[in-house]
C-alpha positions in Angstrom: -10.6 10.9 67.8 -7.5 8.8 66.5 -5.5 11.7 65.3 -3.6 10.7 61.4 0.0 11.7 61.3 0.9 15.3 60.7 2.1 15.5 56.9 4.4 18.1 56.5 5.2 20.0 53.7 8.5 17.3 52.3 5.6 14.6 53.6 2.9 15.7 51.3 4.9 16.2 48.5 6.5 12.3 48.9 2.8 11.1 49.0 2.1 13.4 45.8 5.1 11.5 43.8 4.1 8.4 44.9 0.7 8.9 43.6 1.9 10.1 40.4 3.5 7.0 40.1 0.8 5.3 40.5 -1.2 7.5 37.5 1.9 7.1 35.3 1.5 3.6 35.3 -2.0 3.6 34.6 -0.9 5.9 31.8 1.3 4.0 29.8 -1.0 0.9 30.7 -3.7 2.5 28.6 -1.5 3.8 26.1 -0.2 0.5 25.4 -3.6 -1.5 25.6 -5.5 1.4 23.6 -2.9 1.8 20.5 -2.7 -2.1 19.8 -7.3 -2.3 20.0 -6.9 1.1 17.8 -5.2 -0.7 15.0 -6.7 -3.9 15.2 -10.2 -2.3 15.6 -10.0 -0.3 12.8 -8.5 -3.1 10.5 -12.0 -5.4 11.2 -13.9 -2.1 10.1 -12.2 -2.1 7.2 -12.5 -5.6 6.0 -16.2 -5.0 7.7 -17.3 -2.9 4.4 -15.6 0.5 6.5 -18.4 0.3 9.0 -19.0 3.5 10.5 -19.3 2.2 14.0 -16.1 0.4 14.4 -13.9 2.5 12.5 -15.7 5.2 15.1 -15.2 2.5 18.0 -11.6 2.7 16.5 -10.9 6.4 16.7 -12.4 6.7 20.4 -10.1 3.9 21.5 -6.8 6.2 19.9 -8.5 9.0 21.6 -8.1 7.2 24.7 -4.4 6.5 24.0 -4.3 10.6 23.8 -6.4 11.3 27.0 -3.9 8.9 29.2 -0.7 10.7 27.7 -2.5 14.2 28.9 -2.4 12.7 32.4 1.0 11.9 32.2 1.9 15.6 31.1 -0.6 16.6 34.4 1.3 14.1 36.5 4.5 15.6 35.6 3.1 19.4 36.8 1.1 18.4 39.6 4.3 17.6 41.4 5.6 21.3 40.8 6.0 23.0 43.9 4.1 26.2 45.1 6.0 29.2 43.6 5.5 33.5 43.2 3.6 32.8 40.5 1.3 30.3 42.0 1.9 30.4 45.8 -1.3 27.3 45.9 1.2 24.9 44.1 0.0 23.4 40.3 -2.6 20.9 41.8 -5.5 22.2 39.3 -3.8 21.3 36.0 -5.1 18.2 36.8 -8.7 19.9 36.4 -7.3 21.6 33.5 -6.7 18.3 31.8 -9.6 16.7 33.0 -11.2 19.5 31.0 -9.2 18.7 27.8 -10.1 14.7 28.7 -14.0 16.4 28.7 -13.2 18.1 25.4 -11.7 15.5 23.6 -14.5 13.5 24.3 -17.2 15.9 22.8 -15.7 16.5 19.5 -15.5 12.5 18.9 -19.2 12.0 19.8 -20.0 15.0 17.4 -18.0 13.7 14.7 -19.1 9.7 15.1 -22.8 11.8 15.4 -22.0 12.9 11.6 -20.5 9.7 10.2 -23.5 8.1 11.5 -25.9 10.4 9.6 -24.3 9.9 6.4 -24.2 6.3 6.7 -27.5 5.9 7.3 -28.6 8.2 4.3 -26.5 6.5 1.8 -27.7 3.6 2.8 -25.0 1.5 3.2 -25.0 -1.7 5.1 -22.0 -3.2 6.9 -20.7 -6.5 6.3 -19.3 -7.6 9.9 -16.9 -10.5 10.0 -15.7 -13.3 12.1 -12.7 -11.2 12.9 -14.6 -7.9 14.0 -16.7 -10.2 16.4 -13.2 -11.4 18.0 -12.1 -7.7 18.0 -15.2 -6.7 19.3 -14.9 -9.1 22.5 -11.3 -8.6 23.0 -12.0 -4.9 23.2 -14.9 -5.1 25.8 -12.8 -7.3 28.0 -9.6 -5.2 27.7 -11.5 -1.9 28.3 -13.1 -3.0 31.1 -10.3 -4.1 33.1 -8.7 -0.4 31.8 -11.4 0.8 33.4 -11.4 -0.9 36.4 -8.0 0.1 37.1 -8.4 3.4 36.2 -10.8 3.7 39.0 -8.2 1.9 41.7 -5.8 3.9 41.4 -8.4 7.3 41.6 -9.5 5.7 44.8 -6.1 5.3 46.3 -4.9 9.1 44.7 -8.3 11.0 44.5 -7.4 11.9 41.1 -10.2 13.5 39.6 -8.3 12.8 35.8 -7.7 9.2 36.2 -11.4 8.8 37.2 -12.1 10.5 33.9 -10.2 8.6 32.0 -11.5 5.1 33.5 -15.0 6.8 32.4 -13.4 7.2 29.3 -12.2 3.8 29.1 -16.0 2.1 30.4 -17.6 4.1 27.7 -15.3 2.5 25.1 -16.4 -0.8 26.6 -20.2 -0.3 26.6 -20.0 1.2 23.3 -18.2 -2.5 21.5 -20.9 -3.9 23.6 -23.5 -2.5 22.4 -21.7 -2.9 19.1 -21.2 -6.3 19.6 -25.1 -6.9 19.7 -25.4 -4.7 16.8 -23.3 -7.6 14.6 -25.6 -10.1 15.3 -28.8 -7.7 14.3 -27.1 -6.3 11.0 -28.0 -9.6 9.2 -31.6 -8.3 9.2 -31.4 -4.8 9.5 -29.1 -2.8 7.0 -29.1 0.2 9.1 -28.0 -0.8 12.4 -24.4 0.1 11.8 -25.7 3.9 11.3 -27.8 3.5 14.9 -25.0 2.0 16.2 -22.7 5.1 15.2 -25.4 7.5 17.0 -25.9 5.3 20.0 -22.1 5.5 20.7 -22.1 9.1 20.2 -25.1 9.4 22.6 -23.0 7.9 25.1 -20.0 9.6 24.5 -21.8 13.1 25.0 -23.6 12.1 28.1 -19.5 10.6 29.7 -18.1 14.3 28.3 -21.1 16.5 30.2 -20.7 14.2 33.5 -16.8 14.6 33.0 -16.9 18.5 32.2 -19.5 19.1 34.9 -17.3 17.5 37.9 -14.3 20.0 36.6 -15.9 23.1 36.2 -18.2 23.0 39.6 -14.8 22.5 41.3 -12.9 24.8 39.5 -15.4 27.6 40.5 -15.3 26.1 44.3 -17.8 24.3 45.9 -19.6 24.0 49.4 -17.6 21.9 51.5 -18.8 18.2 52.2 -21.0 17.3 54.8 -18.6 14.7 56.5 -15.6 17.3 55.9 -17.7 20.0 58.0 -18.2 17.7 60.9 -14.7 16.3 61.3 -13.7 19.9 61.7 -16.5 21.0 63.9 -15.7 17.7 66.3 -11.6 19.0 66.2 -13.2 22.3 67.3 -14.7 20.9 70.2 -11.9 18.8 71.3 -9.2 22.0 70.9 -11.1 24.0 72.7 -13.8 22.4 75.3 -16.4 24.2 74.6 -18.9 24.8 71.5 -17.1 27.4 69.2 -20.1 27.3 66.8 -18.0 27.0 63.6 -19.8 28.1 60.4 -19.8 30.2 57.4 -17.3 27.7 55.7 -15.4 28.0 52.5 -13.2 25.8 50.9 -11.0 25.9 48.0 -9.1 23.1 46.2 -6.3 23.5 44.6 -5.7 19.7 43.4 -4.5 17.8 46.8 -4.0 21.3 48.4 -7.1 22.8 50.0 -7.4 25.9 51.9 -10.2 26.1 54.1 -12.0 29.1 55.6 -14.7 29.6 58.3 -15.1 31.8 61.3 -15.6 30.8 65.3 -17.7 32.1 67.9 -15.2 33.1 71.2 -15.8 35.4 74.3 -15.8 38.8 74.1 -13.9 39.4 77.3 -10.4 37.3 75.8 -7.6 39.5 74.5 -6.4 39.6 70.4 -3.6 37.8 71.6 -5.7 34.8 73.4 -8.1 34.6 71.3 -5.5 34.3 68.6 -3.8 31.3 70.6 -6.9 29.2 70.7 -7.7 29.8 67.1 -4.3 28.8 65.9 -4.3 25.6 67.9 -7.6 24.3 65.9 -6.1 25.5 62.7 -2.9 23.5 63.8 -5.0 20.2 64.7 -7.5 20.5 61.8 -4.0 20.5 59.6 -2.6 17.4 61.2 -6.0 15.6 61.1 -6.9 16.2 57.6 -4.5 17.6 55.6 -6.2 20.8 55.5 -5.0 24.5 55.3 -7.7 26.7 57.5 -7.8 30.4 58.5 -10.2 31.1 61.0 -11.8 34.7 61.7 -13.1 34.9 65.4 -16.3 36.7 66.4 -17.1 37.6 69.8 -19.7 35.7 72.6 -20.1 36.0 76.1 -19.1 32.4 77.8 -15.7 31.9 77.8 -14.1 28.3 76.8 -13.5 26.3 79.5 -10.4 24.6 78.6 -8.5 27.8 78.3 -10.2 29.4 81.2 -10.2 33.1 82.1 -6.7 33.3 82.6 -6.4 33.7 79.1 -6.9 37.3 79.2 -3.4 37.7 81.0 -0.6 38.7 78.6 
Protein backbone atom coordinates (compact mmCIF):
# COMPACT_ATOMS: atom_id res chain seq x y z
CA UNK A 1 0.00 0.00 0.00
CA UNK A 2 1.51 3.59 -0.75
CA UNK A 3 1.21 5.02 2.67
CA UNK A 4 -0.28 9.16 2.45
CA UNK A 5 1.72 11.47 4.71
CA UNK A 6 0.93 11.52 8.39
CA UNK A 7 -1.10 14.86 9.03
CA UNK A 8 -0.56 16.03 12.31
CA UNK A 9 -2.55 17.88 14.42
CA UNK A 10 -0.88 21.77 13.07
CA UNK A 11 -1.13 19.75 9.47
CA UNK A 12 -4.82 19.13 9.55
CA UNK A 13 -5.70 22.27 10.73
CA UNK A 14 -3.43 24.14 7.76
CA UNK A 15 -5.41 21.90 5.22
CA UNK A 16 -8.83 22.92 7.14
CA UNK A 17 -7.94 26.86 6.53
CA UNK A 18 -6.97 26.22 3.21
CA UNK A 19 -10.17 24.65 2.49
CA UNK A 20 -12.08 27.29 4.09
CA UNK A 21 -10.62 29.47 1.76
CA UNK A 22 -11.57 27.79 -0.84
CA UNK A 23 -15.58 27.92 0.53
CA UNK A 24 -15.08 31.60 1.37
CA UNK A 25 -14.50 32.30 -2.09
CA UNK A 26 -17.34 30.35 -3.35
CA UNK A 27 -19.24 32.40 -0.76
CA UNK A 28 -18.81 35.77 -1.79
CA UNK A 29 -18.85 34.45 -5.49
CA UNK A 30 -22.45 33.55 -4.99
CA UNK A 31 -23.27 36.38 -2.87
CA UNK A 32 -22.14 38.70 -5.52
CA UNK A 33 -23.69 36.71 -8.58
CA UNK A 34 -27.04 36.01 -6.55
CA UNK A 35 -27.82 39.81 -5.21
CA UNK A 36 -27.26 41.41 -8.82
CA UNK A 37 -29.97 38.16 -10.63
CA UNK A 38 -32.16 39.11 -7.31
CA UNK A 39 -32.68 42.56 -8.38
CA UNK A 40 -32.73 42.26 -11.88
CA UNK A 41 -35.06 39.26 -11.66
CA UNK A 42 -37.43 40.72 -9.69
CA UNK A 43 -37.55 44.02 -11.76
CA UNK A 44 -38.65 41.84 -15.20
CA UNK A 45 -41.45 40.34 -12.78
CA UNK A 46 -42.59 43.48 -12.09
CA UNK A 47 -42.85 45.02 -15.49
CA UNK A 48 -43.99 41.15 -16.29
CA UNK A 49 -47.63 42.09 -14.73
CA UNK A 50 -45.87 40.88 -10.95
CA UNK A 51 -45.70 37.34 -12.14
CA UNK A 52 -45.75 35.04 -9.42
CA UNK A 53 -43.10 32.84 -10.74
CA UNK A 54 -40.29 35.23 -11.32
CA UNK A 55 -40.82 37.48 -8.48
CA UNK A 56 -40.76 33.73 -6.64
CA UNK A 57 -37.65 32.85 -9.01
CA UNK A 58 -36.44 36.25 -7.57
CA UNK A 59 -36.71 35.62 -3.82
CA UNK A 60 -35.06 32.01 -4.10
CA UNK A 61 -32.10 33.60 -5.84
CA UNK A 62 -31.76 36.33 -2.50
CA UNK A 63 -32.25 33.25 -0.60
CA UNK A 64 -29.27 31.87 -2.12
CA UNK A 65 -27.33 35.11 -1.40
CA UNK A 66 -28.36 34.18 2.39
CA UNK A 67 -27.54 30.42 2.26
CA UNK A 68 -23.74 31.29 0.96
CA UNK A 69 -23.19 33.99 3.77
CA UNK A 70 -24.33 31.03 6.44
CA UNK A 71 -21.26 29.10 4.99
CA UNK A 72 -19.18 31.79 5.53
CA UNK A 73 -20.25 32.12 9.31
CA UNK A 74 -19.70 27.90 9.28
CA UNK A 75 -16.35 28.47 7.58
CA UNK A 76 -15.33 30.86 10.21
CA UNK A 77 -16.25 28.05 13.18
CA UNK A 78 -15.16 25.14 11.49
CA UNK A 79 -11.68 26.25 11.93
CA UNK A 80 -12.17 26.52 15.85
CA UNK A 81 -9.99 24.23 17.59
CA UNK A 82 -11.07 21.28 19.80
CA UNK A 83 -11.70 22.82 23.35
CA UNK A 84 -13.31 21.56 27.16
CA UNK A 85 -16.39 22.27 25.88
CA UNK A 86 -16.11 20.32 22.61
CA UNK A 87 -13.00 18.20 22.97
CA UNK A 88 -14.17 16.71 18.92
CA UNK A 89 -13.36 20.34 17.58
CA UNK A 90 -16.53 22.43 15.79
CA UNK A 91 -16.51 20.34 12.48
CA UNK A 92 -20.43 19.73 12.70
CA UNK A 93 -21.63 23.37 12.52
CA UNK A 94 -21.13 22.76 9.14
CA UNK A 95 -24.06 20.10 9.35
CA UNK A 96 -25.73 22.55 11.53
CA UNK A 97 -25.79 25.03 8.68
CA UNK A 98 -26.40 22.62 6.13
CA UNK A 99 -29.62 22.17 8.19
CA UNK A 100 -30.40 25.93 8.13
CA UNK A 101 -29.44 25.74 4.12
CA UNK A 102 -32.28 22.60 4.30
CA UNK A 103 -34.62 24.95 6.22
CA UNK A 104 -34.38 27.93 4.30
CA UNK A 105 -35.08 26.09 1.42
CA UNK A 106 -38.48 24.59 2.75
CA UNK A 107 -40.12 27.68 3.87
CA UNK A 108 -39.55 29.32 0.16
CA UNK A 109 -41.09 26.30 -1.60
CA UNK A 110 -44.07 26.61 0.89
CA UNK A 111 -44.41 30.13 0.41
CA UNK A 112 -43.90 30.16 -3.67
CA UNK A 113 -46.58 26.91 -3.14
CA UNK A 114 -49.06 29.69 -1.69
CA UNK A 115 -48.47 32.53 -4.16
CA UNK A 116 -48.97 29.99 -6.73
CA UNK A 117 -52.49 29.06 -5.44
CA UNK A 118 -53.67 32.47 -5.29
CA UNK A 119 -52.57 33.28 -8.62
CA UNK A 120 -54.14 30.75 -10.19
CA UNK A 121 -57.50 31.36 -8.42
CA UNK A 122 -57.62 34.94 -9.24
CA UNK A 123 -56.93 34.31 -12.37
CA UNK A 124 -54.43 36.41 -13.35
CA UNK A 125 -52.28 36.01 -16.39
CA UNK A 126 -48.71 37.24 -16.72
CA UNK A 127 -47.52 39.40 -19.34
CA UNK A 128 -43.76 38.26 -19.84
CA UNK A 129 -41.41 40.68 -21.71
CA UNK A 130 -38.42 40.80 -23.90
CA UNK A 131 -36.46 41.77 -20.84
CA UNK A 132 -37.65 38.84 -18.46
CA UNK A 133 -36.71 36.33 -21.37
CA UNK A 134 -33.02 38.06 -21.26
CA UNK A 135 -33.17 37.79 -17.39
CA UNK A 136 -34.44 34.43 -17.59
CA UNK A 137 -31.33 33.22 -19.78
CA UNK A 138 -28.79 35.19 -17.94
CA UNK A 139 -29.95 33.58 -14.77
CA UNK A 140 -29.82 29.90 -16.09
CA UNK A 141 -26.41 30.40 -17.43
CA UNK A 142 -25.05 32.19 -14.26
CA UNK A 143 -26.62 29.58 -11.90
CA UNK A 144 -25.30 26.95 -13.51
CA UNK A 145 -21.81 27.78 -13.59
CA UNK A 146 -22.66 28.78 -9.51
CA UNK A 147 -23.46 25.48 -9.38
CA UNK A 148 -20.80 23.89 -10.97
CA UNK A 149 -18.34 25.52 -8.83
CA UNK A 150 -20.13 24.93 -5.90
CA UNK A 151 -19.68 21.31 -6.50
CA UNK A 152 -15.60 21.73 -7.22
CA UNK A 153 -14.78 23.06 -4.48
CA UNK A 154 -17.02 20.22 -2.26
CA UNK A 155 -15.01 17.74 -4.19
CA UNK A 156 -11.65 19.21 -3.31
CA UNK A 157 -13.01 20.04 0.65
CA UNK A 158 -15.74 17.33 1.14
CA UNK A 159 -17.84 20.00 2.34
CA UNK A 160 -21.17 18.68 2.87
CA UNK A 161 -22.57 22.71 2.91
CA UNK A 162 -21.01 23.84 -0.19
CA UNK A 163 -22.62 20.76 -1.92
CA UNK A 164 -25.91 22.04 -0.57
CA UNK A 165 -25.54 25.17 -1.61
CA UNK A 166 -24.46 24.20 -5.39
CA UNK A 167 -27.88 22.07 -5.07
CA UNK A 168 -29.23 25.12 -4.11
CA UNK A 169 -27.87 27.05 -6.87
CA UNK A 170 -28.82 24.02 -9.77
CA UNK A 171 -32.42 24.19 -8.46
CA UNK A 172 -32.42 27.95 -9.08
CA UNK A 173 -31.21 27.13 -12.63
CA UNK A 174 -33.81 24.38 -13.49
CA UNK A 175 -36.37 26.34 -12.00
CA UNK A 176 -35.68 29.78 -14.78
CA UNK A 177 -35.57 26.90 -17.15
CA UNK A 178 -38.45 25.54 -16.72
CA UNK A 179 -39.68 29.12 -16.39
CA UNK A 180 -38.13 30.06 -19.46
CA UNK A 181 -40.32 27.50 -21.41
CA UNK A 182 -43.19 28.63 -19.44
CA UNK A 183 -42.79 32.38 -21.36
CA UNK A 184 -43.16 30.99 -24.46
CA UNK A 185 -46.47 28.77 -23.43
CA UNK A 186 -48.14 31.87 -21.48
CA UNK A 187 -49.27 33.35 -24.83
CA UNK A 188 -51.92 30.53 -24.95
CA UNK A 189 -52.36 29.54 -21.58
CA UNK A 190 -53.22 32.16 -18.92
CA UNK A 191 -52.43 29.96 -16.11
CA UNK A 192 -49.00 28.77 -16.71
CA UNK A 193 -47.44 31.40 -14.57
CA UNK A 194 -49.51 29.79 -11.45
CA UNK A 195 -48.10 26.10 -12.64
CA UNK A 196 -44.99 27.48 -13.00
CA UNK A 197 -45.07 28.92 -9.26
CA UNK A 198 -46.01 25.19 -8.07
CA UNK A 199 -43.58 23.38 -10.33
CA UNK A 200 -40.69 25.44 -8.75
CA UNK A 201 -41.94 24.81 -5.42
CA UNK A 202 -42.07 21.10 -6.21
CA UNK A 203 -38.60 21.25 -6.91
CA UNK A 204 -37.49 23.25 -4.20
CA UNK A 205 -39.23 20.71 -1.57
CA UNK A 206 -37.79 17.69 -3.21
CA UNK A 207 -33.64 19.84 -3.11
CA UNK A 208 -34.64 20.73 0.83
CA UNK A 209 -35.67 16.73 1.79
CA UNK A 210 -32.45 15.42 -0.28
CA UNK A 211 -30.46 18.33 1.56
CA UNK A 212 -31.98 17.74 5.17
CA UNK A 213 -31.83 13.93 4.78
CA UNK A 214 -27.85 13.81 4.01
CA UNK A 215 -27.55 16.13 7.46
CA UNK A 216 -29.57 14.52 9.78
CA UNK A 217 -28.52 10.60 8.83
CA UNK A 218 -24.98 11.90 9.59
CA UNK A 219 -25.63 13.87 12.42
CA UNK A 220 -27.17 10.72 14.08
CA UNK A 221 -23.99 8.57 12.75
CA UNK A 222 -23.91 6.24 10.13
CA UNK A 223 -22.40 2.76 9.14
CA UNK A 224 -19.03 3.28 7.89
CA UNK A 225 -18.46 3.00 4.01
CA UNK A 226 -17.68 -0.02 2.38
CA UNK A 227 -14.29 1.17 0.75
CA UNK A 228 -13.42 2.92 4.30
CA UNK A 229 -13.85 -0.66 6.03
CA UNK A 230 -11.56 -2.40 3.71
CA UNK A 231 -8.72 0.13 3.62
CA UNK A 232 -8.62 -0.48 7.39
CA UNK A 233 -9.00 -4.14 7.37
CA UNK A 234 -6.00 -4.26 4.57
CA UNK A 235 -3.74 -1.75 7.25
CA UNK A 236 -4.75 -4.48 9.77
CA UNK A 237 -3.25 -7.12 7.85
CA UNK A 238 -0.16 -5.33 6.88
CA UNK A 239 0.50 -4.13 10.83
CA UNK A 240 0.14 -7.22 12.03
CA UNK A 241 0.76 -10.36 9.53
CA UNK A 242 -1.93 -12.17 10.29
CA UNK A 243 -5.87 -11.97 9.98
CA UNK A 244 -7.06 -9.88 13.06
CA UNK A 245 -10.64 -10.23 11.90
CA UNK A 246 -11.67 -6.55 12.42
CA UNK A 247 -15.43 -5.92 12.79
CA UNK A 248 -18.12 -4.43 14.84
CA UNK A 249 -17.22 -0.93 13.42
CA UNK A 250 -18.41 2.39 14.34
CA UNK A 251 -17.70 5.65 13.14
CA UNK A 252 -18.46 9.07 14.01
CA UNK A 253 -17.89 12.41 12.12
CA UNK A 254 -17.40 15.28 13.54
CA UNK A 255 -17.01 17.52 10.28
CA UNK A 256 -13.28 16.57 8.83
CA UNK A 257 -12.61 14.84 12.31
CA UNK A 258 -13.71 11.24 12.54
CA UNK A 259 -13.30 8.85 15.33
CA UNK A 260 -13.48 5.48 14.45
CA UNK A 261 -14.24 2.41 16.67
CA UNK A 262 -14.07 -1.47 16.10
CA UNK A 263 -12.64 -4.37 17.90
CA UNK A 264 -9.79 -7.17 16.80
CA UNK A 265 -9.54 -10.69 17.21
CA UNK A 266 -5.73 -11.48 19.03
CA UNK A 267 -4.35 -14.59 21.00
CA UNK A 268 -5.34 -15.43 24.09
CA UNK A 269 -1.94 -16.36 25.35
CA UNK A 270 -0.30 -12.44 24.69
CA UNK A 271 -0.02 -10.21 27.72
CA UNK A 272 -2.26 -6.66 28.31
CA UNK A 273 0.83 -5.05 27.64
CA UNK A 274 1.46 -6.94 24.06
CA UNK A 275 -1.53 -7.02 23.03
CA UNK A 276 -1.82 -3.41 23.72
CA UNK A 277 1.43 -2.72 21.48
CA UNK A 278 0.01 -4.39 18.44
CA UNK A 279 -3.18 -2.63 18.72
CA UNK A 280 -1.71 0.79 19.04
CA UNK A 281 0.51 0.32 16.03
CA UNK A 282 -2.73 -0.29 13.64
CA UNK A 283 -4.43 2.56 15.29
CA UNK A 284 -1.13 4.55 14.62
CA UNK A 285 -0.96 3.48 10.75
CA UNK A 286 -4.76 3.66 10.15
CA UNK A 287 -4.19 7.47 11.48
CA UNK A 288 -1.34 8.18 9.08
CA UNK A 289 -3.15 6.38 6.12
CA UNK A 290 -6.43 8.00 6.42
CA UNK A 291 -6.76 10.68 8.66
CA UNK A 292 -8.65 8.69 10.94
CA UNK A 293 -8.90 8.64 14.86
CA UNK A 294 -9.59 4.70 15.92
CA UNK A 295 -9.78 2.92 19.29
CA UNK A 296 -9.62 -0.61 19.02
CA UNK A 297 -10.95 -3.10 21.85
CA UNK A 298 -9.08 -6.57 21.55
CA UNK A 299 -10.82 -9.94 22.00
CA UNK A 300 -9.06 -13.09 22.56
CA UNK A 301 -8.21 -16.17 19.79
CA UNK A 302 -5.94 -18.88 19.94
CA UNK A 303 -3.22 -18.43 16.94
CA UNK A 304 -0.91 -15.97 17.69
CA UNK A 305 0.22 -13.14 14.93
CA UNK A 306 3.07 -14.06 13.24
CA UNK A 307 4.76 -10.89 12.82
CA UNK A 308 5.03 -10.26 16.50
CA UNK A 309 5.66 -13.78 17.34
CA UNK A 310 5.47 -15.35 20.75
CA UNK A 311 8.01 -13.42 22.18
CA UNK A 312 5.51 -10.90 22.71
CA UNK A 313 4.40 -12.30 25.91
CA UNK A 314 7.88 -11.28 27.50
CA UNK A 315 7.58 -8.02 29.47
Amino acid sequence: MNAQKPINENGALSLLKAHNKQVRQQGWASIICNFFLFIVKYIAGVSSGWSVALIADAWHTLADSSTSALLLFSAHFTEKPADREHPYGHGRFELIATLIIGVILGAIALEFAIDSVKKLQDGTPANYNTFAIVVTIVSVVVKELLAQYSFYVSRKTANKAVKADGWHHRSDSISSVVILAGIFISPYAWWVDGVLGLSVSAMLAWVTYSIIKSAVTELLGQKPSSKMIEQIKKICDEVSQTDVMPHDFHEHSYGRHIEMVFHIKLCGELSLFKSHDIATAIEKEIEKQLNVHPTIHFEPKKELPKKFGADLNKE
